[in-house]
DRENDO-661995 format. One record per residue (C-alpha): residue number from 1; residue in three letters; x, y, z. Coordinates in steps of 0.001 Angstrom, whole numbers, m for minus. Example, Ala and Ser with C-alpha at 12.3 -4.5 7.8 and 13.67 -1.06 7.14 Angstrom:
! residues 2
<pt num="1" residuo="Ala" x="12300" y="m4500" z="7800"/>
<pt num="2" residuo="Ser" x="13670" y="m1060" z="7140"/>
//
This chain:
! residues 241
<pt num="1" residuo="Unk" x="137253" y="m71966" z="m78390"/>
<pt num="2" residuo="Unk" x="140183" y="m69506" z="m78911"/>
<pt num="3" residuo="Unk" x="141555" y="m70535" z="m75730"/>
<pt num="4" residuo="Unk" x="141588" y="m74511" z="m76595"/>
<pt num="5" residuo="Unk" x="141945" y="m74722" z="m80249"/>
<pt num="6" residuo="Unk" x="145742" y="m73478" z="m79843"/>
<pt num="7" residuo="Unk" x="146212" y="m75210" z="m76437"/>
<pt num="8" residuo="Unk" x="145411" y="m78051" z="m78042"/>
<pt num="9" residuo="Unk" x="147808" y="m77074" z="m81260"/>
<pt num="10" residuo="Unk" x="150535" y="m76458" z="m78287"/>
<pt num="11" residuo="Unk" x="149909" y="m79976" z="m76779"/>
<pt num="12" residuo="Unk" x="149957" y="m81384" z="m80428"/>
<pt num="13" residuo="Unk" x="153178" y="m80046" z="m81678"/>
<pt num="14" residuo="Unk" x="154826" y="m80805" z="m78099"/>
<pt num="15" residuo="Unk" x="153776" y="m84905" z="m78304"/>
<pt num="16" residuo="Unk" x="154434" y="m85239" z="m82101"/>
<pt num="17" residuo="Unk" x="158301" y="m84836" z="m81495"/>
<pt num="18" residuo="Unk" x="158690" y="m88054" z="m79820"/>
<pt num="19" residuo="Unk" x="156507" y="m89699" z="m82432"/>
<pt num="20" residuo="Unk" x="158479" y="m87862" z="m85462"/>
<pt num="21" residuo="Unk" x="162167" y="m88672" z="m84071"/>
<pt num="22" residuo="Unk" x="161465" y="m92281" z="m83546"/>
<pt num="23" residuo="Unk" x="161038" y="m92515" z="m87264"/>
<pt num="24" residuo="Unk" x="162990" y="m90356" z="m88570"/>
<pt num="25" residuo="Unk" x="166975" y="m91231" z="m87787"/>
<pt num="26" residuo="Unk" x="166488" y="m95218" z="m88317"/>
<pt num="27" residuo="Unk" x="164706" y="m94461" z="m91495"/>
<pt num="28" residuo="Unk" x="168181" y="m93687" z="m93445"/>
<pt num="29" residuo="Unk" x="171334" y="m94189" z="m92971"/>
<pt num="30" residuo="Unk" x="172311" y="m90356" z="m93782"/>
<pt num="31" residuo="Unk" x="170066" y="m88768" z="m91673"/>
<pt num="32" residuo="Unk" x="171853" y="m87460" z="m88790"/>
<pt num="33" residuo="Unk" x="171512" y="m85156" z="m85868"/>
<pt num="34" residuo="Unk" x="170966" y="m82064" z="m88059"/>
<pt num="35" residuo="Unk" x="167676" y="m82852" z="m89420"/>
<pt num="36" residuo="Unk" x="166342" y="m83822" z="m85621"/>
<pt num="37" residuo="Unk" x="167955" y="m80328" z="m84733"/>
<pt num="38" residuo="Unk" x="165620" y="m78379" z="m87690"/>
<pt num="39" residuo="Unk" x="162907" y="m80366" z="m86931"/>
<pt num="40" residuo="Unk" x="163410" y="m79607" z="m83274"/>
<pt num="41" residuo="Unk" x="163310" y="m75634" z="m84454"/>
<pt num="42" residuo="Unk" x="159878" y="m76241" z="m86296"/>
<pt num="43" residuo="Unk" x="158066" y="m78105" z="m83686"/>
<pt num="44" residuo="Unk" x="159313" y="m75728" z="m80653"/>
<pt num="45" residuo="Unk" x="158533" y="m72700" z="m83111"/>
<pt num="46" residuo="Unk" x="155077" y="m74048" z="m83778"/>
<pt num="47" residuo="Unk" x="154371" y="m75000" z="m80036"/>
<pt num="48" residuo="Unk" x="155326" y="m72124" z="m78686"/>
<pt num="49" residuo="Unk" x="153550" y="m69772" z="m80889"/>
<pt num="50" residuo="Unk" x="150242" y="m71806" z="m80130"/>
<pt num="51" residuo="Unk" x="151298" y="m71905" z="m76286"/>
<pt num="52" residuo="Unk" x="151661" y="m67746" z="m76080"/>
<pt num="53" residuo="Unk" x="148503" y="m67290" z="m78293"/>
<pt num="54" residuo="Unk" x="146483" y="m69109" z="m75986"/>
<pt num="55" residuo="Unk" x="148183" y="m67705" z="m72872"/>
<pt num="56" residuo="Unk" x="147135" y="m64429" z="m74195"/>
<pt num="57" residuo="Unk" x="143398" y="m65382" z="m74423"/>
<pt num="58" residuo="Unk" x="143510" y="m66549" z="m71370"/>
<pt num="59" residuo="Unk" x="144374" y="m63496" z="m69334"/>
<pt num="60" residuo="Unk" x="143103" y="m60857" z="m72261"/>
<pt num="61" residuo="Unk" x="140343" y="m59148" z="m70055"/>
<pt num="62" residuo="Unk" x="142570" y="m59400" z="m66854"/>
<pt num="63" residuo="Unk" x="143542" y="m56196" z="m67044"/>
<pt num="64" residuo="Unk" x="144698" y="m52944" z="m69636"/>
<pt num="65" residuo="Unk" x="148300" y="m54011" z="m68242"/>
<pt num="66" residuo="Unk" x="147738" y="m57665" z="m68556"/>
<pt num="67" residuo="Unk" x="146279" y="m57256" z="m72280"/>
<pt num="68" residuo="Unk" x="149309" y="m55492" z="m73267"/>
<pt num="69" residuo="Unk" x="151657" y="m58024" z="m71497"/>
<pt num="70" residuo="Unk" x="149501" y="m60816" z="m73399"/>
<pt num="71" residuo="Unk" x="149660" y="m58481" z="m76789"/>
<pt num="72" residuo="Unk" x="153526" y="m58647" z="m77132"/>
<pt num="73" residuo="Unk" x="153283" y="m62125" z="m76190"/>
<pt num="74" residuo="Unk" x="151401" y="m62988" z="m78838"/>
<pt num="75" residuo="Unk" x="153330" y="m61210" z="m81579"/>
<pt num="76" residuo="Unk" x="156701" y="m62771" z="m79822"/>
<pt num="77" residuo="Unk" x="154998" y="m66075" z="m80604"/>
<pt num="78" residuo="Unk" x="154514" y="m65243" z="m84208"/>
<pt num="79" residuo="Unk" x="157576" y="m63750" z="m84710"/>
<pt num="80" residuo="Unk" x="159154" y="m67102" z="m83296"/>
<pt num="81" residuo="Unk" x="156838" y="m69376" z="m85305"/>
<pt num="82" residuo="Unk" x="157857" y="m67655" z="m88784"/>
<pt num="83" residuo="Unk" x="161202" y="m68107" z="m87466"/>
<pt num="84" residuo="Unk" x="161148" y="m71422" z="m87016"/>
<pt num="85" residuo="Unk" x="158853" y="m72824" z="m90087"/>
<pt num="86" residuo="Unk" x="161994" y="m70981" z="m92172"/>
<pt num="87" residuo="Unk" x="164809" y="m72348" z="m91043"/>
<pt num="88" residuo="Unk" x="164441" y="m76091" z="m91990"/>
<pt num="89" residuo="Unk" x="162794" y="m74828" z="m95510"/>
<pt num="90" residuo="Unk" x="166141" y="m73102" z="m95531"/>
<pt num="91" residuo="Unk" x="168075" y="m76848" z="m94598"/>
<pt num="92" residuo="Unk" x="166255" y="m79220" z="m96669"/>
<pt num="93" residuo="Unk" x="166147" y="m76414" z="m100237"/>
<pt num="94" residuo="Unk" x="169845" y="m75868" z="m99925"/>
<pt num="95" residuo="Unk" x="170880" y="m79064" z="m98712"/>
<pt num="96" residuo="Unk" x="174945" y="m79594" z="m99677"/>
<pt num="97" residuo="Unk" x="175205" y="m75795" z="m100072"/>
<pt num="98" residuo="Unk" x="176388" y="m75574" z="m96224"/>
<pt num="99" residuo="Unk" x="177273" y="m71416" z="m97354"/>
<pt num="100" residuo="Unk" x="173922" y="m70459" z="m98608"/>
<pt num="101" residuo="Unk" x="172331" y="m72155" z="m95325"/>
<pt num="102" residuo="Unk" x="174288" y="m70492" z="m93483"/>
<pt num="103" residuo="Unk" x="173964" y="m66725" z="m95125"/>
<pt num="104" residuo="Unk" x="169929" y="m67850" z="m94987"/>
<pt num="105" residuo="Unk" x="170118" y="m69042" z="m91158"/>
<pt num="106" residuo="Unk" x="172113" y="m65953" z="m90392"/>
<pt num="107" residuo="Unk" x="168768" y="m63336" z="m92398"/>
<pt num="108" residuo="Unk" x="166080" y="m65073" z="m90681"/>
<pt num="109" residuo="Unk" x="167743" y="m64666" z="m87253"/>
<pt num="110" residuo="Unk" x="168806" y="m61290" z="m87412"/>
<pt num="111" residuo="Unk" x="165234" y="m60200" z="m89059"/>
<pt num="112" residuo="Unk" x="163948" y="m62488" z="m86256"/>
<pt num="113" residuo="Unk" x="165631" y="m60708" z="m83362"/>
<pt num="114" residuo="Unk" x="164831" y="m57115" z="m84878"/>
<pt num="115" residuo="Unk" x="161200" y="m58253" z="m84439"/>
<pt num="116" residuo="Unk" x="162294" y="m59040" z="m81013"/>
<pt num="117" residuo="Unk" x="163256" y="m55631" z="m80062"/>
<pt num="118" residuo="Unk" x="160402" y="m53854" z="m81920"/>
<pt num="119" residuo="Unk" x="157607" y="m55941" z="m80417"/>
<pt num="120" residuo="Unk" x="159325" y="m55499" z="m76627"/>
<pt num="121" residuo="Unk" x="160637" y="m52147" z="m76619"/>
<pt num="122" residuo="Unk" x="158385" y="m49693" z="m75051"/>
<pt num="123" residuo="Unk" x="158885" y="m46539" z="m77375"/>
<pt num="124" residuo="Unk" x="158899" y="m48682" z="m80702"/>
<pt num="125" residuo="Unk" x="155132" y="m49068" z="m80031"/>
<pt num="126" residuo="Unk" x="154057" y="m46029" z="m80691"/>
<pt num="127" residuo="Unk" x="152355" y="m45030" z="m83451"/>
<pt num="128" residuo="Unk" x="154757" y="m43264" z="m85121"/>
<pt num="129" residuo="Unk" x="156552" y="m46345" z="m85393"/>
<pt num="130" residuo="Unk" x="153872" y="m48584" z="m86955"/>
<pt num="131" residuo="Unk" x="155759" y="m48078" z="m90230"/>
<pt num="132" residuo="Unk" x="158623" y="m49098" z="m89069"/>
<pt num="133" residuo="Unk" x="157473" y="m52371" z="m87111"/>
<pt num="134" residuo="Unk" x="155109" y="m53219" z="m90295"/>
<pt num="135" residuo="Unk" x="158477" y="m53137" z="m92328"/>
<pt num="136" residuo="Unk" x="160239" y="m55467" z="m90384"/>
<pt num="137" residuo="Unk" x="157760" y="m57822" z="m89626"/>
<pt num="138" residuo="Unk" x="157228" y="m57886" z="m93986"/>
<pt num="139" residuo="Unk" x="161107" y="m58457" z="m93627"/>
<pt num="140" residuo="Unk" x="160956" y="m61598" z="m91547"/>
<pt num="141" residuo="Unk" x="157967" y="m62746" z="m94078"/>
<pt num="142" residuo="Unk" x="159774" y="m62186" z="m96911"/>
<pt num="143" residuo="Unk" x="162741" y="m63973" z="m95286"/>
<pt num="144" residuo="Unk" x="160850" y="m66724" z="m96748"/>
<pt num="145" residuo="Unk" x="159804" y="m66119" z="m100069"/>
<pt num="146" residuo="Unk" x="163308" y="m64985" z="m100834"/>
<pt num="147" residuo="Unk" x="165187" y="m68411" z="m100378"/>
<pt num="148" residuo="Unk" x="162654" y="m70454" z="m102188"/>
<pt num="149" residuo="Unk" x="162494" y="m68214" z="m105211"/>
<pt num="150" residuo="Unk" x="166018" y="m68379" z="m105029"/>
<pt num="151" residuo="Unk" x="166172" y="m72070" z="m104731"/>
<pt num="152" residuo="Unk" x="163621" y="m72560" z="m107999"/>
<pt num="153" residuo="Unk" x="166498" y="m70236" z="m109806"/>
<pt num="154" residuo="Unk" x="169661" y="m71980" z="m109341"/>
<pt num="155" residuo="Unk" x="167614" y="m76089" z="m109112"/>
<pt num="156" residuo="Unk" x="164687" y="m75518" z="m110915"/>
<pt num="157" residuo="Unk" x="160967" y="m75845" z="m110162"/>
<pt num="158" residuo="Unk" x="160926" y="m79882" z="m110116"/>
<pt num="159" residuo="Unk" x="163616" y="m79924" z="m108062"/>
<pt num="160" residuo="Unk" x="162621" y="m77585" z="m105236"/>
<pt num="161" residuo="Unk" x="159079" y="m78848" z="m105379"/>
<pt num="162" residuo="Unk" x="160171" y="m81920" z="m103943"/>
<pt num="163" residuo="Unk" x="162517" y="m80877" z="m101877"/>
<pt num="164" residuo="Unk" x="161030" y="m77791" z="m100261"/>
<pt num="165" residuo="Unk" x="157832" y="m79098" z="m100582"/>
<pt num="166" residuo="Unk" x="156356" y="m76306" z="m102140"/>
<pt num="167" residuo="Unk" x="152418" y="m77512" z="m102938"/>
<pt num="168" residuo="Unk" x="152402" y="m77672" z="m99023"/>
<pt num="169" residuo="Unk" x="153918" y="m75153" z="m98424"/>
<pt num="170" residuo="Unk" x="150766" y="m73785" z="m100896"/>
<pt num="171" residuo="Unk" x="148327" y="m75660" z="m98586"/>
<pt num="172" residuo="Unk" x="149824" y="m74019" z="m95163"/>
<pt num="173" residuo="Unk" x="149822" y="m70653" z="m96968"/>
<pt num="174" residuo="Unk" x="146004" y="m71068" z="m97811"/>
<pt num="175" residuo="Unk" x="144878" y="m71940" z="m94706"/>
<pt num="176" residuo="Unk" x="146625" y="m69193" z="m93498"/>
<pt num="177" residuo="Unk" x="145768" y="m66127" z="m95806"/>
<pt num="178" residuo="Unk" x="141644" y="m67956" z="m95619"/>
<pt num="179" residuo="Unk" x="142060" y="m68005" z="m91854"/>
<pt num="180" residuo="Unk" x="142780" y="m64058" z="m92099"/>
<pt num="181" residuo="Unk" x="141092" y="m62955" z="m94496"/>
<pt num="182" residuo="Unk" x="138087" y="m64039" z="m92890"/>
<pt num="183" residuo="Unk" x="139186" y="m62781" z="m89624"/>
<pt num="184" residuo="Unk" x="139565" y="m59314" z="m91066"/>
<pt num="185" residuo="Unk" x="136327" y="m59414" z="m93111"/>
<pt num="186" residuo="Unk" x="134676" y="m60982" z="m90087"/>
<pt num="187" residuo="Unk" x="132880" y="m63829" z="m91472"/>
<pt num="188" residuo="Unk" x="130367" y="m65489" z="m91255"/>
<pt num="189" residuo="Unk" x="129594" y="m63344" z="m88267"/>
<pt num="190" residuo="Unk" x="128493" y="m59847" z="m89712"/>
<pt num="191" residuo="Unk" x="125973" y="m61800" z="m92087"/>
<pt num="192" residuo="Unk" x="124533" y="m62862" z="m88957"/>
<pt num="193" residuo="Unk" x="124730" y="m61031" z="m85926"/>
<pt num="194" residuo="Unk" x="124908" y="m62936" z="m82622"/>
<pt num="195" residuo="Unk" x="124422" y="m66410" z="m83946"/>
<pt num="196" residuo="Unk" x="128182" y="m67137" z="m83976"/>
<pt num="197" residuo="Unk" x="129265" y="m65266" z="m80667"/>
<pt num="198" residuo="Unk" x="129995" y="m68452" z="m79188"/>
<pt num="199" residuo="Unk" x="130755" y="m71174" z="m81722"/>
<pt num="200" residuo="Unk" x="131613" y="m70152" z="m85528"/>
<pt num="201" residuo="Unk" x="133052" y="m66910" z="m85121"/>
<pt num="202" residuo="Unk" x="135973" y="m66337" z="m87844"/>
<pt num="203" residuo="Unk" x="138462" y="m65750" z="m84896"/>
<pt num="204" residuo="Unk" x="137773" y="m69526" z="m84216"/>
<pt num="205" residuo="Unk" x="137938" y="m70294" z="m87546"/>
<pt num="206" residuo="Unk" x="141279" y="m68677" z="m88193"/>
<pt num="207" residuo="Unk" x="142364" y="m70011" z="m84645"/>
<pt num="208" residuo="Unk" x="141743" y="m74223" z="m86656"/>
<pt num="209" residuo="Unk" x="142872" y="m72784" z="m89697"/>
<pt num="210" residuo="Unk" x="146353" y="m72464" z="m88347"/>
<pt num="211" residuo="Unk" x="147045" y="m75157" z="m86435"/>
<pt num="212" residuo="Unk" x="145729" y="m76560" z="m89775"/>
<pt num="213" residuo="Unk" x="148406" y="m75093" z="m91970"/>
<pt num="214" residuo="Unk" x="150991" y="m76316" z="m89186"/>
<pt num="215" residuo="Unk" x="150322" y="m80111" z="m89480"/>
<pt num="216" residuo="Unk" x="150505" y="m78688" z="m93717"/>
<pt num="217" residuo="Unk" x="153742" y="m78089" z="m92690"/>
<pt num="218" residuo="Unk" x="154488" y="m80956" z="m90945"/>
<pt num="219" residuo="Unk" x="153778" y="m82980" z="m93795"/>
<pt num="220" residuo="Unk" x="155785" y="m80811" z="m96201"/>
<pt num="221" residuo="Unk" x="158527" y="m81516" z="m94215"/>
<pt num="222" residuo="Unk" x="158396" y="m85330" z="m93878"/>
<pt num="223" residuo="Unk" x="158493" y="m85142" z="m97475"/>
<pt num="224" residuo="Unk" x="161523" y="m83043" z="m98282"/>
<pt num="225" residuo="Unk" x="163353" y="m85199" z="m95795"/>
<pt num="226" residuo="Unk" x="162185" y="m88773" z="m97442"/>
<pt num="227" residuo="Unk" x="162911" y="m86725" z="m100713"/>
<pt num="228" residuo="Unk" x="166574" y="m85565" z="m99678"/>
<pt num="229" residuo="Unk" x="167566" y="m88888" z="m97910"/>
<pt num="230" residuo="Unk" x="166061" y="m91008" z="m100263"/>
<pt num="231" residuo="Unk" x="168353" y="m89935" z="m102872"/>
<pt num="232" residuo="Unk" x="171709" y="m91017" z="m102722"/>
<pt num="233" residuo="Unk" x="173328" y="m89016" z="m105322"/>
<pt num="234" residuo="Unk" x="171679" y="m85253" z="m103961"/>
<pt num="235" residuo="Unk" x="175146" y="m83884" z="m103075"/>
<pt num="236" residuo="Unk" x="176794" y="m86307" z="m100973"/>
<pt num="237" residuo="Unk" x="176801" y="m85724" z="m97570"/>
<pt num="238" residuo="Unk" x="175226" y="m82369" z="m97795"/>
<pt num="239" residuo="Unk" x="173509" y="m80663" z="m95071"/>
<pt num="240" residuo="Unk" x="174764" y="m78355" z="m91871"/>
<pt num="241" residuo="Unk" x="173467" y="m76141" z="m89770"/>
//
């Protein structure tokens, strides 16, 4: 069920691309090649993540060498899935203020590619370093609170609620924080014992959870691009990336 509840996620947010872009260009006139190019980040973000997290289950008792291999793989996939779920929240809540995109774009990559080198470079796994890899990877998460706090203090809550989507951006965040929280507590399975070793576990239930808050996501994002488009008078022409 690990295995094929994020190949399936993988496949899903692979084919949804050329259902998403068929709608989304003709349906204004102002939409243009930078929101297929965000969208494009999200969806190969999401796909990917889902891809590498079910490659790892795969080939997780291979081998010690293997499960290491399939280890970083997995935190590579997360590192590029939180990269790309930011980077159009970062387009569509400063859209027409091309310089804060930018100086947003520009945190989330660097934070990104730190994350990179921690997860892949052989001495940063030591222990001794688990401080320093639990800081940056809080970095890149915060990468994402910061820029929609900081859109809700310069164009208020109404304003970013629509455009950033920000109830589901709630809903993706509680599927997410449920999904782990019940992974870490491991429920239902330690109320009883063996009856969920091969359907119900909360590893599987995290596993649905997330591809869950994804198609949140997805659907927060349709929205902030109606939302932006559909109003002529945002801020002109607006967006960049």
């Amino acid at each position: 069920v690990n295995i094929h509840s994020h190949l399936v996620g993988s496949l899903l947010f692979s084919t949804l691309p050329f259902i998403v872009y068929g709608k989304l260009r003709p349906r204004y006139s102002s939409a243009s090649t930078a929101d297929i190019a965000v969208f494009s980040t999200f969806f190969f973000g999401v796909a990917t993540y889902f891809l590498l997290s079910a490659t790892f289950h795969i080939f997780n008792n291979h081998s010690p060498r293997t499960h290491t291999l399939g280890n970083q793989l997995d935190y590579l996939g997360i590192v590029i899935l939180m990269w790309g779920s930011t980077i159009p929240c970062i387009y569509y809540g400063f859209y027409g203020t091309p310089a804060l995109q930018k100086a947003y774009y520009m945190l989330v990559s660097v934070l990104a590619l730190f994350c990179f080198y921690a997860t892949l470079h052989p001495s940063f796994r030591r222990p001794k370093y688990r401080p320093h890899r639990t800081l940056m990877y809080s970095s890149l998460r915060l990468s994402f609170i910061v820029p929609i706090a900081h859109g809700v203090i310069l164009f208020g809550w109404e304003v970013q609620l629509l455009r950033m989507s920000l109830d589901w951006i709630g809903v993706m965040t509680t599927c997410n924080l449920t999904g782990a929280v019940l992974y870490a507590a491991r429920i239902p399975e330690k109320w009883y014992p063996r009856r969920f070793d091969i359907w119900g576990s909360s590893h599987q239930i995290m596993h649905c959870l997330v591809v869950g808050a994804g198609i949140a996501h997805l659907f927060g994002l349709l929205r902030s691009f109606d939302y932006v488009h559909g109003r002529e008078n945002i801020c002109g022409k607006g967006g960049s990336v």
